[in-house]
TORVEXTI-390963 format. One record per residue: y negated, x, z of N, C-alpha, C in turn; chain; residue number from 1. Coordinates in pm, whole numbers, plus 32768, in hexadecimal, padded with zeros to 4 digits. Atoms other than C-alpha are relative to their C-alpha. Example, Ala and Ser with C-alpha at 12.3 -4.5 7.8 and 13.67 -1.06 7.14 Angstrom:
2
    ny    nx    nz   cay   cax   caz    cy    cx    cz  kette   nr
  8077  8059  8000  81C2  84CE  830C  7F88  805A  8000      A    1
  8077  7FAE  7FFA  806A  8557  82CA  7F93  7FB3  8049      A    2
This chain:
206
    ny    nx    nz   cay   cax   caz    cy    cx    cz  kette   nr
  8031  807D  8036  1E1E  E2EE  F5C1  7FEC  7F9D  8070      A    1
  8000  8053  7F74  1D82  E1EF  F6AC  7FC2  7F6E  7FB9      A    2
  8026  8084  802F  1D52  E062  F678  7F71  7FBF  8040      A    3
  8059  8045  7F6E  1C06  E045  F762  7F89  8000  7F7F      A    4
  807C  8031  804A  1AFB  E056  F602  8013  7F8D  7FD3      A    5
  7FEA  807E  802D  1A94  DF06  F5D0  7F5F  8003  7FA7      A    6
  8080  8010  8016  1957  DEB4  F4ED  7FC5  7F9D  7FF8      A    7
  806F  808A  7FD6  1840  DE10  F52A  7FFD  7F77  7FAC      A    8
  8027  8034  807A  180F  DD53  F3E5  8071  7F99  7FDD      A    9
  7F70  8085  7FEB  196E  DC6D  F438  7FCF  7FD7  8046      A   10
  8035  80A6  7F8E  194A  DB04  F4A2  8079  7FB9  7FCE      A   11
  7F9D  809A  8016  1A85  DA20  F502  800F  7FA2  7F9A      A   12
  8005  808F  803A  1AC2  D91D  F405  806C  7F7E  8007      A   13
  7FBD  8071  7FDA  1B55  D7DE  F49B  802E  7FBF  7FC0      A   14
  7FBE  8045  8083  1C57  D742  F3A7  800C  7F4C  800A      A   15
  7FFB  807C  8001  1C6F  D5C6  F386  8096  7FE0  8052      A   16
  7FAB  8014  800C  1DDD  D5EC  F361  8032  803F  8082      A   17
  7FDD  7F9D  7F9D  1E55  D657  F4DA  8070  7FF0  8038      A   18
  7F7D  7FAD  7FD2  1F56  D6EA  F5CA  8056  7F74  8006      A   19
  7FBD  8091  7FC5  1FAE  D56F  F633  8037  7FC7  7F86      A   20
  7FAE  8059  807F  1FDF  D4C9  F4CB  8074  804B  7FBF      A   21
  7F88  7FA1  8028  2093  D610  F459  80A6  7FC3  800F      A   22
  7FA1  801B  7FC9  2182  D5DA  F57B  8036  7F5F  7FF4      A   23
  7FEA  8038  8038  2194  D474  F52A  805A  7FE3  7F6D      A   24
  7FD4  7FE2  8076  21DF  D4A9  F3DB  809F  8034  8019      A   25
  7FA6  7FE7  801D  22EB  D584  F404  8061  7FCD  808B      A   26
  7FA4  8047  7FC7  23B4  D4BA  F523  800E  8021  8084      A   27
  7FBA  7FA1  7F76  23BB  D5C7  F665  7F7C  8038  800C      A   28
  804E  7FA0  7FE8  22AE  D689  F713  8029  8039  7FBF      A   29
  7FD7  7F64  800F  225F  D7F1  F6D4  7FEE  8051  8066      A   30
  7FF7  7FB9  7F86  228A  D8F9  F7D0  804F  80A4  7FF3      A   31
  7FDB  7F49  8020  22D6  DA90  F7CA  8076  8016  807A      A   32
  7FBB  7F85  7FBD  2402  DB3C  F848  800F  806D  7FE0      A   33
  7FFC  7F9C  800C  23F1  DC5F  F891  8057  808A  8030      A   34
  7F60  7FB0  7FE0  2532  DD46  F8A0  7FD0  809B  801D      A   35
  8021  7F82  7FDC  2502  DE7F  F943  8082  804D  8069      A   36
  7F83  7FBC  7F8A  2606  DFAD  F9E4  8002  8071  7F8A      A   37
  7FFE  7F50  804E  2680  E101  F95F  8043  7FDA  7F68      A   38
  7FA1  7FD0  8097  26EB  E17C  F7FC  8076  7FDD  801F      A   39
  7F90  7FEC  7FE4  283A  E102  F7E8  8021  7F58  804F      A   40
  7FEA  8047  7F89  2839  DFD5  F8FA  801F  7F85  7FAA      A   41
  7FF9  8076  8054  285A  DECA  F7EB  7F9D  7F91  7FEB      A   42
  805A  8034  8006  26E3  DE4C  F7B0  8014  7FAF  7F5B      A   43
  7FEE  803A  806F  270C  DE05  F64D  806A  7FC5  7FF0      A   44
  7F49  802D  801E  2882  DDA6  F646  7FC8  7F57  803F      A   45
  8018  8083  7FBA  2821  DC71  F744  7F80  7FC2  7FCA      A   46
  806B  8066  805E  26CF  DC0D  F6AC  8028  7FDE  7F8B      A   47
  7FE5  8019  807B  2756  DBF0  F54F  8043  7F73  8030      A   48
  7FB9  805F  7FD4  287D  DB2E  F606  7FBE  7F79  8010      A   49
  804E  8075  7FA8  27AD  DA5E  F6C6  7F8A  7FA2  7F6A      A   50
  806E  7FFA  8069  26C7  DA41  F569  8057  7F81  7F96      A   51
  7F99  8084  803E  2810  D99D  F4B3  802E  7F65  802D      A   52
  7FE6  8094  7FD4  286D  D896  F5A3  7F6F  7FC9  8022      A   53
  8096  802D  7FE5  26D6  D836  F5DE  7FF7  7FC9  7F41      A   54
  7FF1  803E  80A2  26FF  D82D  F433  8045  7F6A  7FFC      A   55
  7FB2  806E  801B  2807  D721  F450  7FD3  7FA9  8041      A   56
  8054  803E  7F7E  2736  D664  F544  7F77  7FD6  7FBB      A   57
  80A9  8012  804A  264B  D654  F41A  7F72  8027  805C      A   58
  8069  7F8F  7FF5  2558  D754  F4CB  7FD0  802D  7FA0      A   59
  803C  7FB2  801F  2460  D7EF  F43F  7FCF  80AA  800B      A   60
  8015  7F6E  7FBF  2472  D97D  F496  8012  8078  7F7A      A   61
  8019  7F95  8061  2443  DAB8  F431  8005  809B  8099      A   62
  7FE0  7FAA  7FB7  24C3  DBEE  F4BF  7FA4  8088  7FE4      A   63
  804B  7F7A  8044  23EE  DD37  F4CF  807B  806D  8043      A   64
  7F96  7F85  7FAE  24F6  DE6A  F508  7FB9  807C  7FC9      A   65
  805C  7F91  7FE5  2467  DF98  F56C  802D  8084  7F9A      A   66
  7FE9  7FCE  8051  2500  E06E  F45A  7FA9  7FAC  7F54      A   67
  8017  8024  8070  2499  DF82  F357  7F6A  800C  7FF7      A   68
  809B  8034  7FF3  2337  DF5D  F3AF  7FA4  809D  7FE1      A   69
  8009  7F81  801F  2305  E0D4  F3B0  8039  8014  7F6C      A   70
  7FCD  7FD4  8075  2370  E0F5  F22D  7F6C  7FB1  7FA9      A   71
  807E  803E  807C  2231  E014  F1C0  7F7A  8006  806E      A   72
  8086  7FD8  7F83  2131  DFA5  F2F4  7FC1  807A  8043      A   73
  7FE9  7F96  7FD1  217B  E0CA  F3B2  7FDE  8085  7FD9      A   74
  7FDD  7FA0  8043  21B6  E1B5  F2C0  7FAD  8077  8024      A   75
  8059  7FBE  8011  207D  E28D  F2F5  7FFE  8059  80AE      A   76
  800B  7FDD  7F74  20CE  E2B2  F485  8091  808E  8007      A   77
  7F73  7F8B  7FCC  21BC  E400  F526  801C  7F87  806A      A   78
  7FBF  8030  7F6A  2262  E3C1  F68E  7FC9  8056  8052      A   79
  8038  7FDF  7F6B  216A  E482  F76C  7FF2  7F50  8055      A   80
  7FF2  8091  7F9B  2110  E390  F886  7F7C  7FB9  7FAF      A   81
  8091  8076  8030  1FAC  E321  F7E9  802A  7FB9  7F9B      A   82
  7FEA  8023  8074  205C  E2DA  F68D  8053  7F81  8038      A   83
  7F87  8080  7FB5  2197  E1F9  F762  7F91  7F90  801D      A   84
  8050  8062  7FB0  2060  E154  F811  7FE3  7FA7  7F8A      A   85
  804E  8079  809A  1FAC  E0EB  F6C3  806F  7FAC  7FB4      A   86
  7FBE  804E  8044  20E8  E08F  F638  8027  7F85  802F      A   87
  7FBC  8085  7FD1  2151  DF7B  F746  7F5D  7FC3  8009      A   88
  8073  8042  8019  1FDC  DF1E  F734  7FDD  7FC2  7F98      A   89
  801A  8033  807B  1FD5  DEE4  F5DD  805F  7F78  7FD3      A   90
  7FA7  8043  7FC5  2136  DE2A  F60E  7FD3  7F6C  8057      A   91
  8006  8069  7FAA  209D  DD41  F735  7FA4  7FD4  7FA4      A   92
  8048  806D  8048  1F85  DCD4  F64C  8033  7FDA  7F64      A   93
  7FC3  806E  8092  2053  DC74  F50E  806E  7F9B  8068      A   94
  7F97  808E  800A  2141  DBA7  F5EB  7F84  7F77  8035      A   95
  8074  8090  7FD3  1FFB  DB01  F683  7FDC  7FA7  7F86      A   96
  8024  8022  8089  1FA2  DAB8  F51E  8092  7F6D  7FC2      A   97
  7F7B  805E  8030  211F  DA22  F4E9  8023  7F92  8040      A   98
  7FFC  8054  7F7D  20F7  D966  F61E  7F9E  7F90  7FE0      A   99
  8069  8053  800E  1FD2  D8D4  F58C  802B  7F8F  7F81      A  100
  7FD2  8052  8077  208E  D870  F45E  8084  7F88  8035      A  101
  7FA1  805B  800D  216C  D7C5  F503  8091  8010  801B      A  102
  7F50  7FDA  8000  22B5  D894  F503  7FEC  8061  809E      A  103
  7FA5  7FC4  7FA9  2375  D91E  F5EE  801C  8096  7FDD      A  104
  801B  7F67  8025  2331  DAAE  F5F3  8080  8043  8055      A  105
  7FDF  7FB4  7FD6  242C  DB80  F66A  7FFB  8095  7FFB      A  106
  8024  7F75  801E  240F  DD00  F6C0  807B  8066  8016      A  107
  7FB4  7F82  7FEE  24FC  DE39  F6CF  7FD6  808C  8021      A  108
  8072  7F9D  7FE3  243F  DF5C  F756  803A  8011  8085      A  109
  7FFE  7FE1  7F85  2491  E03C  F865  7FB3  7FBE  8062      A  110
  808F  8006  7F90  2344  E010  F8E7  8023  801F  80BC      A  111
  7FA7  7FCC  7F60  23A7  E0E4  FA19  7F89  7FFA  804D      A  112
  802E  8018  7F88  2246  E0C2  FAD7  7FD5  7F87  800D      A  113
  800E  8065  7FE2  21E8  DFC3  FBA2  7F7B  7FBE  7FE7      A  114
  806A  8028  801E  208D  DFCC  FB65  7FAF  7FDA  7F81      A  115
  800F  804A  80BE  2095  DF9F  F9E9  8019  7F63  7FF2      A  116
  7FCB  80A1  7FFE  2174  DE5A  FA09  7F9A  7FAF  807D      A  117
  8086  805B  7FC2  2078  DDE5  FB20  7FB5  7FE1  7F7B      A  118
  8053  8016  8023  1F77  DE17  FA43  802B  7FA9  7F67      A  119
  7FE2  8062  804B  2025  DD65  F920  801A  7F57  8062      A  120
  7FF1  8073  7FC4  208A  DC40  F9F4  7F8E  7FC9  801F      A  121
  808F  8017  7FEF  1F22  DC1F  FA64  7FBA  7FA9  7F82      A  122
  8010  806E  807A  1EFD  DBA5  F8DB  7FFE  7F6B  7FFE      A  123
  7F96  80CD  8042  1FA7  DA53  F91C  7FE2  7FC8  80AE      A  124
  7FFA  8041  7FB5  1F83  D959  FA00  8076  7FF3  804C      A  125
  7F9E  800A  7FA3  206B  D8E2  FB21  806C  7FC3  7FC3      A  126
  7F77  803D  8081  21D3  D888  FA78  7FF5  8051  7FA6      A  127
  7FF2  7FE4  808B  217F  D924  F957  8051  808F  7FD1      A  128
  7FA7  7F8A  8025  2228  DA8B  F96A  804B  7FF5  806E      A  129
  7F6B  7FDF  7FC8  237D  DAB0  FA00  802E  8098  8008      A  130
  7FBE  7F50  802B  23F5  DC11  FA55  8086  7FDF  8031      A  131
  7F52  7FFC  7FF6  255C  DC43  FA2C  8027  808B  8018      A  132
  7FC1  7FA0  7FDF  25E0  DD6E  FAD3  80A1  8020  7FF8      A  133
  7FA0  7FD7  801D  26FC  DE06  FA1E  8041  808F  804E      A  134
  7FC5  7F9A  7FDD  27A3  DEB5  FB0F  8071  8046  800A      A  135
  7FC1  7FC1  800B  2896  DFB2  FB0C  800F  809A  802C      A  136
  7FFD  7F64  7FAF  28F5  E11F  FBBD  7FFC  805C  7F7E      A  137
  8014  7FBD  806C  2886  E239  FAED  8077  804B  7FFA      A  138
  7F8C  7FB2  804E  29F7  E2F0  FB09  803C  7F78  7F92      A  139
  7FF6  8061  80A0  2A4D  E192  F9F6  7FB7  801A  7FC0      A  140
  8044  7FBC  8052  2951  E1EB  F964  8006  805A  7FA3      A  141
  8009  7F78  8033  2967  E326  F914  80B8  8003  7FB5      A  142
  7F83  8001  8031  2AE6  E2CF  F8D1  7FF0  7FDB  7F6A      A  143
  8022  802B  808C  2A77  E1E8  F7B1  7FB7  8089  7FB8      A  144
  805B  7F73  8060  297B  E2CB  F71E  800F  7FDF  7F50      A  145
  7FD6  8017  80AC  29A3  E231  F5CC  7FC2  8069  7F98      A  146
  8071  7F9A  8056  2887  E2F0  F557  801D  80A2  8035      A  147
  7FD2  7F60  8004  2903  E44E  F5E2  7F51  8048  8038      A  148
  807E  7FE0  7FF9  27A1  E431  F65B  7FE5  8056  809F      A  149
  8002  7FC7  7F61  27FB  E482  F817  8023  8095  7FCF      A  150
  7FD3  7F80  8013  28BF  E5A7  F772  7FA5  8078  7FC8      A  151
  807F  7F95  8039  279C  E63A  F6C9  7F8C  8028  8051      A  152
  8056  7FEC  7FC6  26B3  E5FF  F7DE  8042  8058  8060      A  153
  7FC3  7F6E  7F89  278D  E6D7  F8F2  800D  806D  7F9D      A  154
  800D  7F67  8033  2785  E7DA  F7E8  7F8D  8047  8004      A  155
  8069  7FF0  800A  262E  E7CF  F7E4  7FC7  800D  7FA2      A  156
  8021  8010  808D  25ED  E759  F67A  7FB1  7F89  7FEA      A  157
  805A  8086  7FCA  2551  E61F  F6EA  7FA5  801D  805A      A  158
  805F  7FD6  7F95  2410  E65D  F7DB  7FE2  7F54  8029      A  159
  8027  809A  7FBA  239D  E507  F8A5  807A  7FA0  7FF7      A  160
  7F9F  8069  805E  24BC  E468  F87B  8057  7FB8  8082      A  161
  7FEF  807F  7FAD  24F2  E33D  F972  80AD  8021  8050      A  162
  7F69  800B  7FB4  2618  E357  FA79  7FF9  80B6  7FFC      A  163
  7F87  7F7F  7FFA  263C  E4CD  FA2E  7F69  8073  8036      A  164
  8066  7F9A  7FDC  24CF  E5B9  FA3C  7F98  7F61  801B      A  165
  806C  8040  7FD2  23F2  E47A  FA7A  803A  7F64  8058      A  166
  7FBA  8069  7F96  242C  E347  FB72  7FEA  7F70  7FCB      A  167
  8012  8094  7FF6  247E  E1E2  FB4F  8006  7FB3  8049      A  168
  8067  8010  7FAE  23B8  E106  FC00  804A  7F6F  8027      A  169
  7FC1  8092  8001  24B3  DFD8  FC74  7FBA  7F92  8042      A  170
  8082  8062  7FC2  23FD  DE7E  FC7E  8035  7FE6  808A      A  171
  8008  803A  7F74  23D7  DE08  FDC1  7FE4  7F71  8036      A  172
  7FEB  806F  7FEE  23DB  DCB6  FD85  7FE6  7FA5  7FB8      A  173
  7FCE  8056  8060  2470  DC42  FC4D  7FFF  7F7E  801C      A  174
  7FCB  8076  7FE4  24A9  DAE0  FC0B  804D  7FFF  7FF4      A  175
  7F51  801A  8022  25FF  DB16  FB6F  8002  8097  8020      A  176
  7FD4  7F96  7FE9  26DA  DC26  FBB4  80B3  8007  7FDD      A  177
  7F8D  7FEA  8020  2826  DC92  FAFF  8019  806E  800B      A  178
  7FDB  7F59  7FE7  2900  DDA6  FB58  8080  8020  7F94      A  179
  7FB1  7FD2  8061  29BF  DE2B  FA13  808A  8053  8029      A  180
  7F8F  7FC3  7FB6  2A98  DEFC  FACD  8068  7FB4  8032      A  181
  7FA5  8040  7FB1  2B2C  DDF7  FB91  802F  7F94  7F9D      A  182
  7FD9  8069  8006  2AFE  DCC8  FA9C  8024  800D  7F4F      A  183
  7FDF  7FF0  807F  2B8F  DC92  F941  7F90  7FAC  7FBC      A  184
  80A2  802D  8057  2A76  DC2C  F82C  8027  7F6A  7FF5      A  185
  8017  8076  8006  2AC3  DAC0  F817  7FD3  7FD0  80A7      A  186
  8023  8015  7F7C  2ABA  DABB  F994  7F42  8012  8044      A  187
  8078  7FDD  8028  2954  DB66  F96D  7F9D  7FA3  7FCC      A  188
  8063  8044  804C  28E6  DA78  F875  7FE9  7F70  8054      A  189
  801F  8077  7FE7  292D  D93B  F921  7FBE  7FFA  8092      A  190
  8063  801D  7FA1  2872  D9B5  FA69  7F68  8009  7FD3      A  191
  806E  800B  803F  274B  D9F8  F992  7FF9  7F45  7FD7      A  192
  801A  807F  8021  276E  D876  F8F7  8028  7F96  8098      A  193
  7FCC  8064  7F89  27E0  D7D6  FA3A  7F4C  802A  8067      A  194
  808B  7FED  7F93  266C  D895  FAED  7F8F  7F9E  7F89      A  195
  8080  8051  8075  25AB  D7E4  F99A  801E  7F77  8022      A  196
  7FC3  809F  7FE9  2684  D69D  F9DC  7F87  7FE3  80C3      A  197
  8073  8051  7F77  25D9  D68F  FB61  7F74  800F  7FEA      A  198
  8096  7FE8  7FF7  2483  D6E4  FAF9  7FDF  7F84  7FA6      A  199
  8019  8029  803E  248E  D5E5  FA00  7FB4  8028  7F5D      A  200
  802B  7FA7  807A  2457  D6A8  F8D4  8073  7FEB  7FA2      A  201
  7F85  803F  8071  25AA  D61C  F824  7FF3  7F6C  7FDA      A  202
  8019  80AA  8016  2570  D4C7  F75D  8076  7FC4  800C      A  203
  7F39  803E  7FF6  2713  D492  F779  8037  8051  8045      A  204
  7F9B  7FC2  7FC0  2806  D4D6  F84E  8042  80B4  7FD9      A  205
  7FDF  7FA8  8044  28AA  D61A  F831  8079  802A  8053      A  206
């Protein structure tokens, strides 16, 4: 499956109501992070986190986690590499869409190459996507294993399967960067809100 047919017979339609009054409206820019690292490394655990205290902060967000998104959007894609591709493609243009509304998109997604998340980032203007590199050593990893998912791939019941038969592609120059291994999840969350606090992307203290 590939996202490159576009047809002719679409034309833009420029809304009255835009990205600026949105953000107005609801009190805070909008702006994409985007959480990326292995199965296991704590991508979803820390965006949710980070999703609750941005809630109390009367944010506007909305988390996409890469299990969930695959049960409806997704649904129709495997995990060869072209299917992974379309899926973080399909991914970078609904948060552009959420970005447009106004909220605060967060993502959960391996997204292990580099040239996918280029080409999503490429979507958004300067500021506007954040990559957050959730890092962590794949023997934690593989310790967690909540999903029993590393154990299936060294059996060889899993094929492509990130960290183990196919490679992940570590950014090279995140804006944020947490290391799960080393740091406990509140410690995590508040270097994520302390990198939004200097960019100016927090309307209050935090």
């Amino acid at each position: 499956m590939t996202g490159s047919n576009k047809s002719e017979n679409v034309v833009w339609h420029e809304a009255t109501v835009t990205r600026a009054r949105r953000e107005a409206m609801n009190g805070h820019k909008s702006f994409v992070l985007w959480f990326t690292g292995l199965s296991g490394s704590g991508k979803s655990t820390i965006a949710h986190a980070v999703e609750e205290r941005l809630h109390q902060l009367n944010t506007r967000t909305f988390v996409f986690d890469g299990d969930n998104v695959r049960h409806g959007l997704c649904s129709d894609l495997s995990f060869s590499e072209a299917d992974r591709k379309e899926n973080i493609r399909r991914i970078g243009e609904m948060t552009k869409l959420f970005t447009e509304a106004g909220v605060v998109a967060m993502t959960a997604f391996i997204s292990p190459f580099r040239e996918e998340r280029q080409r999503v980032r490429d979507l958004f203007e300067d500021g506007d996507f954040l990559e957050v590199y959730v890092k962590c050593s794949l023997d934690v990893c593989e310790e967690r294993d909540v999903k029993g998912l590393y154990k299936k791939a060294r059996a060889g019941l899993i094929p492509n399967y990130t960290g183990i038969s196919s490679p992940y592609e570590e950014p090279e120059a995140a804006e944020i960067v947490v290391e799960t291994d080393k740091q406990e999840l509140e410690e995590s969350v508040d270097i994520v809100l302390e990198a939004l606090r200097r960019r100016g992307l927090l309307s209050v203290a935090v």
